[in-house]
C-alpha positions as CSV (number, residue, x, y, z in Angstrom):
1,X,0.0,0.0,0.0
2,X,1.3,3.3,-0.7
3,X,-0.1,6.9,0.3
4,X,-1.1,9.2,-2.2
5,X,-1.4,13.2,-2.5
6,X,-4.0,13.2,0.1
7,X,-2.5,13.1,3.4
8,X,-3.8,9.9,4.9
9,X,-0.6,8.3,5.8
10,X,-3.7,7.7,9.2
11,X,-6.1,6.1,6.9
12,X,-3.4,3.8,5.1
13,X,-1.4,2.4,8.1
14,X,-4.8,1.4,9.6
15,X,-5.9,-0.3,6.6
16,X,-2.0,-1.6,6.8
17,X,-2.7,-2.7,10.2
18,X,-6.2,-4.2,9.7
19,X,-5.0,-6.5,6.4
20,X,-2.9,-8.7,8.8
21,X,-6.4,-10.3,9.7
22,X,-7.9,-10.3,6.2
23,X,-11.5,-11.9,7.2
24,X,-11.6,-8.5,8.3
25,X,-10.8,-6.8,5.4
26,X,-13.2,-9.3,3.7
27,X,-16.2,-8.8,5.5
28,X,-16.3,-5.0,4.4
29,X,-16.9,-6.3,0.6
30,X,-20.2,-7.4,-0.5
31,X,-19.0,-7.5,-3.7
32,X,-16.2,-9.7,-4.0
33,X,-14.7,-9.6,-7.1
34,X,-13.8,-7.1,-9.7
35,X,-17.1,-5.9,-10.8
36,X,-17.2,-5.4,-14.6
37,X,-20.0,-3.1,-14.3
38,X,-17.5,-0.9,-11.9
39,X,-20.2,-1.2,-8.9
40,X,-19.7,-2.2,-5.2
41,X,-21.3,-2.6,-2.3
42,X,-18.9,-2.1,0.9
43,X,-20.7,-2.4,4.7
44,X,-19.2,0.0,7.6
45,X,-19.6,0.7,10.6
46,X,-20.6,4.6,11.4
47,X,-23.0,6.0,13.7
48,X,-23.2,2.7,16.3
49,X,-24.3,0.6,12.9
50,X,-23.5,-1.4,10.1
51,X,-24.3,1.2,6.9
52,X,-24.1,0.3,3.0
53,X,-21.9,1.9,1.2
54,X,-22.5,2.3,-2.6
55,X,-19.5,3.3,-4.9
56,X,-18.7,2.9,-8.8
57,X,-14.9,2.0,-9.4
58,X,-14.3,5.6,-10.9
59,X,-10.6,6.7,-9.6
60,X,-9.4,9.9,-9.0
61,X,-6.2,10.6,-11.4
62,X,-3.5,13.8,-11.3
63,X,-4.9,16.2,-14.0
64,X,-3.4,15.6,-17.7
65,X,-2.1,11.9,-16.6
66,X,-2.8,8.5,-16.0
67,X,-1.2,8.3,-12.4
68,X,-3.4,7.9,-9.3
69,X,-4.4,11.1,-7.1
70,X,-4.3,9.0,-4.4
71,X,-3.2,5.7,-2.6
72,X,-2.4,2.7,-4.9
73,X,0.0,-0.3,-4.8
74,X,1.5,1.2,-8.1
75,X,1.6,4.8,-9.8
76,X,-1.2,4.1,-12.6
77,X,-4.3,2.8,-12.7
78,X,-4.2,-0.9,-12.8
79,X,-7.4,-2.8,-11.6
80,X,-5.2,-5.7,-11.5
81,X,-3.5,-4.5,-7.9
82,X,-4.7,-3.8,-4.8
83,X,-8.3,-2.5,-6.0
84,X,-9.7,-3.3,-2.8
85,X,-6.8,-0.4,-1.1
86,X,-8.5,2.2,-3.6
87,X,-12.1,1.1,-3.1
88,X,-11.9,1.3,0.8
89,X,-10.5,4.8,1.0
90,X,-12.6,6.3,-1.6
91,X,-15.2,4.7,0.7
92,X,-13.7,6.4,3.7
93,X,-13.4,9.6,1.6
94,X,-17.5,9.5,1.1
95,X,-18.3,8.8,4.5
96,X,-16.6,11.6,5.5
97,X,-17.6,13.7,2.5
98,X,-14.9,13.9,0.1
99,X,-11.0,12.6,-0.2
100,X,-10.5,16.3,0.9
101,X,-12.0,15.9,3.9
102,X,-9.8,12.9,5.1
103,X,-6.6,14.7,5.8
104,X,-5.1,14.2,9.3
105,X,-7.1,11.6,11.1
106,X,-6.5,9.1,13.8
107,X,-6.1,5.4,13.5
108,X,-9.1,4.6,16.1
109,X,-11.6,6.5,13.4
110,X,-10.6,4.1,10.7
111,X,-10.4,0.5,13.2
112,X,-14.1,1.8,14.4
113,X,-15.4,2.2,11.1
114,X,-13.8,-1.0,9.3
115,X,-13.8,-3.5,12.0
116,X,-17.2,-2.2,14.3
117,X,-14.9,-3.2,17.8
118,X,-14.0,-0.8,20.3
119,X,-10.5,1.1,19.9
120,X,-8.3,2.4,22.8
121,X,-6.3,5.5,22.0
122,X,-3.1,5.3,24.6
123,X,-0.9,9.2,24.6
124,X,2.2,7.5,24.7
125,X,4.2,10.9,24.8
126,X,4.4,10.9,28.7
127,X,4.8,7.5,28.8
128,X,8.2,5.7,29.3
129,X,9.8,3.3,26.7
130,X,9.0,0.5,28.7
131,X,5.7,1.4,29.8
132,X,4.9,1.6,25.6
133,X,6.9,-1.3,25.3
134,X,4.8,-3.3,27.6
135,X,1.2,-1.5,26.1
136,X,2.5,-2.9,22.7
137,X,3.4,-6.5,23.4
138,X,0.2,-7.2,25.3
139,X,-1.7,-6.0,22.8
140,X,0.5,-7.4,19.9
141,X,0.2,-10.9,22.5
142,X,-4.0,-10.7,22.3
143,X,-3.8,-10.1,18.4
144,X,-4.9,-6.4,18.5
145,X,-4.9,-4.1,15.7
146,X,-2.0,-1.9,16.3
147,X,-0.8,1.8,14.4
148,X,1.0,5.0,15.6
149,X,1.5,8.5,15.4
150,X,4.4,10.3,15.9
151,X,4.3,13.7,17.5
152,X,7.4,15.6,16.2
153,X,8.2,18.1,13.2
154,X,11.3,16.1,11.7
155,X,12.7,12.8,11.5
156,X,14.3,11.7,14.1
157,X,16.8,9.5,15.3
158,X,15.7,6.3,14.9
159,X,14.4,7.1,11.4
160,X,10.5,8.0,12.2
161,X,9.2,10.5,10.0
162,X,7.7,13.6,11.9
163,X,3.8,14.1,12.0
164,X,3.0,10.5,10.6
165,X,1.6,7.0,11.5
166,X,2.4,3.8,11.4
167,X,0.9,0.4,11.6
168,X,2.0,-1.9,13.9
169,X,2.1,-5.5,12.9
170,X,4.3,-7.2,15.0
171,X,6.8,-7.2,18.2
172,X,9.9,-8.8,18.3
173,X,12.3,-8.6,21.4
174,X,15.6,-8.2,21.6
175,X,17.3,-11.0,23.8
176,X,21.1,-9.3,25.2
């Protein structure tokens, strides 16, 4: 999966983060294959209720070129990969009334709305390494759906990228 121009790095490590239990990711399709009419059915969760949604397979592209304005496996339009990645946020983007409309969000918004559960937001900036370290494994332990935000302007040392999120797929320790 790879963001596009829209600022939903949120939207696209959640989606990340959910496809590591893909019954999940399958239970939002009611159509499941490539429709050659370009029509699908998707079922979300929004308002306390499953909802659905209705969408053609019409993509947005950059003006004057065949490249996707938005997330994709690969630059161009190729219903070949990853369809379901560009039909799930351009559902997100119409729940939440446009793909302009779903810049800077929070993981929780996406797990309640694709999976129905309950999410639990933890501010891990006050928090000390082990203390997140220990939130993490016990949820990685009970199979949770895991992503992240980091809260800084820059990179920093350890190579995370300032003012984005990550999913979380896994924890591995480091034996000395």
């Amino acid at each position: 999966m790879m963001q596009g121009g829209v600022g939903d790095c949120y939207f696209i490590s959640s989606l990340s983060a959910i496809a590591e239990f893909p019954s999940l990711i399958f239970q939002l399709f009611r159509t499941q294959e490539v429709n050659e009419n370009g029509f699908y059915e998707k079922v979300l969760f929004k308002v306390g209720e499953w909802q659905i949604v209705f969408m053609d397979d019409y993509l947005p592209i950059k003006s004057g070129t065949e490249f996707l304005a938005f997330a994709g496996k690969n630059k161009t339009v190729d219903k070949k990969n990853e369809l379901w990645v560009l039909l799930l946020e351009k559902a997100w983007a119409k729940l939440n009334g446009g793909y302009s409309n779903i810049r800077w969000g929070h993981p929780d918004e996406v797990f309640l709305t694709f999976t129905g559960s309950a999410t639990e937001w933890v501010n891990h900036v006050a928090l000390k390494n082990d203390e997140i370290w220990n939130i993490i494994k016990t949820a990685d332990d009970s199979n949770k759906i895991m992503a992240t935000c980091s809260n800084t302007e820059q990179v920093d040392n350890n190579g995370i990228v300032g003012n984005h999120a990550y999913s979380i797929i896994g924890t591995k320790s480091k034996i000395h």
